[in-house]
Structures are given as structure tokens and as C-alpha cells.
N, C-alpha and C positions, 0 to 999 in steps of 0.2 A: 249316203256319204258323198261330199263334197269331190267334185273333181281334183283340188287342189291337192286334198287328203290321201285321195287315191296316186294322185300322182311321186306322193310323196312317199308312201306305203311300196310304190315299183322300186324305191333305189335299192331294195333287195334284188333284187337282178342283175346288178352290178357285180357283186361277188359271186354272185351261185355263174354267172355269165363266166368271168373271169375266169375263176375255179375251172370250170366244163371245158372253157378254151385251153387253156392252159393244160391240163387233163390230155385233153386229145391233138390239139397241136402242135406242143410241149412251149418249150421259153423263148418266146419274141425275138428270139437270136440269129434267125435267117430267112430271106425273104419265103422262101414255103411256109414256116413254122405262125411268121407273121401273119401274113395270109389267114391262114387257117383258123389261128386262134381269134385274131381279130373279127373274122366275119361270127363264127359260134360265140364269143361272149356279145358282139354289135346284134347278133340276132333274139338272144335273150334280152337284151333288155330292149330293144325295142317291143320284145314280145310285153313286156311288161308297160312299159308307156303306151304302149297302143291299147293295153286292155285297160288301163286307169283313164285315158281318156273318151273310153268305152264307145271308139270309131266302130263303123261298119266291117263285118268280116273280112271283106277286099280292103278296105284302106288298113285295115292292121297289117294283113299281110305285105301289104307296100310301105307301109311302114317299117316294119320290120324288116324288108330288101335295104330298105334307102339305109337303115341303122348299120346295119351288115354288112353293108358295100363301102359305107361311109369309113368304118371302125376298121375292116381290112385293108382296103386298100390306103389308106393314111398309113397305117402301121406300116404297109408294107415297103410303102416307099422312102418310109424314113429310114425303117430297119436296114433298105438298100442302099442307102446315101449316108447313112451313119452307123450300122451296125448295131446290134442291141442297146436299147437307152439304158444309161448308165449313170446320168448325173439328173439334176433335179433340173436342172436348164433343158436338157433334152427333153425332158419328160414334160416340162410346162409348154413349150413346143410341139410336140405332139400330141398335148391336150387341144395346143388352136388347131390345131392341122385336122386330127380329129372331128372338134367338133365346128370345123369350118363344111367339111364333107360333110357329116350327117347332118348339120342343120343345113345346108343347101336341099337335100334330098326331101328330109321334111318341113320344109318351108315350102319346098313344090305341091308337095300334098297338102299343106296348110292353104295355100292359093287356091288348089284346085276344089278345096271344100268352103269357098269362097271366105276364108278369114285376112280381113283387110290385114294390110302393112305385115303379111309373112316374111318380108325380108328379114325383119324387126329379129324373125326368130334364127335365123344365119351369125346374126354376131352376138344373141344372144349364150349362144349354142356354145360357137370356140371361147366364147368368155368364161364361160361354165367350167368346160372341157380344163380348160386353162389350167383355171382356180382348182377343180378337183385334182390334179395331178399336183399342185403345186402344194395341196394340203396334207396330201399323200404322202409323196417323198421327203418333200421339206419340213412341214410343221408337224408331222407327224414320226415322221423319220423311218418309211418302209421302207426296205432295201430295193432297188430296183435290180440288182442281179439274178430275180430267180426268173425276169423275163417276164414277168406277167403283163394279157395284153389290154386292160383297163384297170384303174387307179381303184383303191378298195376302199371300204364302206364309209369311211372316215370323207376322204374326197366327195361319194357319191353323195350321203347327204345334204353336202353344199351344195354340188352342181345341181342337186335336184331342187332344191329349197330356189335355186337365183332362176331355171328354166322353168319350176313350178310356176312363181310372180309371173314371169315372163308373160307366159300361157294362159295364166290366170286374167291376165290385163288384155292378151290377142284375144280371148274365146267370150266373145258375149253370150249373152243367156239362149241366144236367137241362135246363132253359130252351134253354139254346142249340142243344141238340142239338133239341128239337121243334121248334123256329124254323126248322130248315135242311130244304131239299130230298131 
């Protein structure tokens, strides 16, 4: 199976992420809650793009840190400067905020597994992020009041289809092969 395939097959991680966050942190409504839920759903799915780009046991798991830290601490800080996102503006902004964090994190690992022009993947990232929140609440019409701390499956499949290309076009044949186990 293609990396691109697999990569695409992770955006299940988005909801089952979301869900679990949400579950245990409860609704993005206060800087703890954001916290929480944000790092637990940022940690699934990076668990999920890490195993579809089928990295090394240590780079998943940094992987996975950088998704988690990215996805929390974004949430958190917005949720403390604005309070629970609540309009579709807000939400498209803490899509870039988002995935301006986690694409920095993993753009660093992208660098350090020598994939040229990783910056490429930083504004790929919050692009994505963007678009997937803005599909979510707006074109879709989810409600943003139950809190939830990433944009559901409808969003995901975009964001993952525009960072799949992305990654697709970073990862040469040569790259991805010293990436993997």
C-alpha cells in the first residue's frame, strides 16, 4: 500500500482522537479542559500519520509528542484569549494556529530525517488545519458548542488529502525508504 494511501486511511484518527479527547478532557471550554483534550486527540492522530508514514519506532513517537504538544497547547491558548471557539472564524484560526504548531514540530523531524524543504511542511500544515475547521463548521455546519478539540471527519479528509500531496511531493523514494524501519 502506497504511503499516500496509508496516509490517507490515518484521517480516521481524527474522530476516534477527538472523541477520546473530548471523553476525557470534556469540551475545549477552559484552559485545563483544552489542554487535555487537545494533547489526547493531537496524540492519536499523530499516532496514526506516524504509522501510515511507517517512521521508525522513536520518530513515531516524536512524532506523536510534536502532534500533541502542537494540538494542545494551540487549543490552549486560544481557548485562554478567547474562550471556547464558537463561530466558524474562530475555528478557521485555530485551524492555522494549530497546524502552524504541529507542522513546526514535525517539520523539525521531517529536517532531521533529512527531507529537503521541511519548512514546505509548516504552512502546509496550518493550511490544512485551516481548511479542515472551515469545512467542518462552515460547509458542513457542525456545531462548535459541544467543545470538541479537532474538526471532524468531514474536515479531516481534506486536511489529509491537501498534507497527503504535500508529503507526497517532500518524501522521495530514497527519503522514505531511510525513514522506515
Amino acid at each position: 500500500m502506497s504511503t499516500l494511501l496509508r496516509w490517507i486511511l490515518a484521517t480516521v484518527a481524527f474522530p476516534i482522537g477527538g472523541f477520546v479527547g473530548h471523553a476525557v478532557g470534556g469540551p475545549a471550554a477552559t484552559l485545563a479542559a483544552a489542554l487535555i483534550s487537545g494533547v489526547i486527540a493531537g496524540a492519536a492522530i499523530g499516532l496514526g500519520q506516524g504509522l501510515a508514514l511507517a517512521l521508525r519506532p522513536q520518530t513515531i513517537a516524536l512524532w506523536v509528542a510534536a502532534t500533541a504538544a502542537g494540538l494542545g497547547l494551540a487549543l490552549a491558548v486560544l481557548t485562554a484569549i478567547n474562550g471556547q471557539i464558537d463561530s466558524t472564524v474562530d475555528a478557521v484560526i485555530l485551524g492555522a494556529a494549530s497546524g502552524l504548531a504541529i507542522g513546526a514540530g514535525q517539520a523539525a523531524l521531517l529536517a532531521r530525517e533529512r527531507i529537503g524543504n521541511a519548512w514546505i511542511w509548516v504552512v502546509a500544515s496550518s493550511a490544512a488545519w485551516a481548511v479542515g475547521w472551515l469545512i467542518t463548521s462552515g460547509a458542513v455546519g457542525v456545531g462548535l458548542a459541544p467543545g470538541w478539540p479537532v474538526y471532524g471527519l468531514s474536515g479531516a479528509v481534506v486536511s489529509q488529502v491537501i498534507t497527503g500531496i504535500v508529503m507526497w511531493k517532500l518524501m522521495p523514494s530514497e527519503a522514505a525508504a531511510s525513514a522506515q524501519a
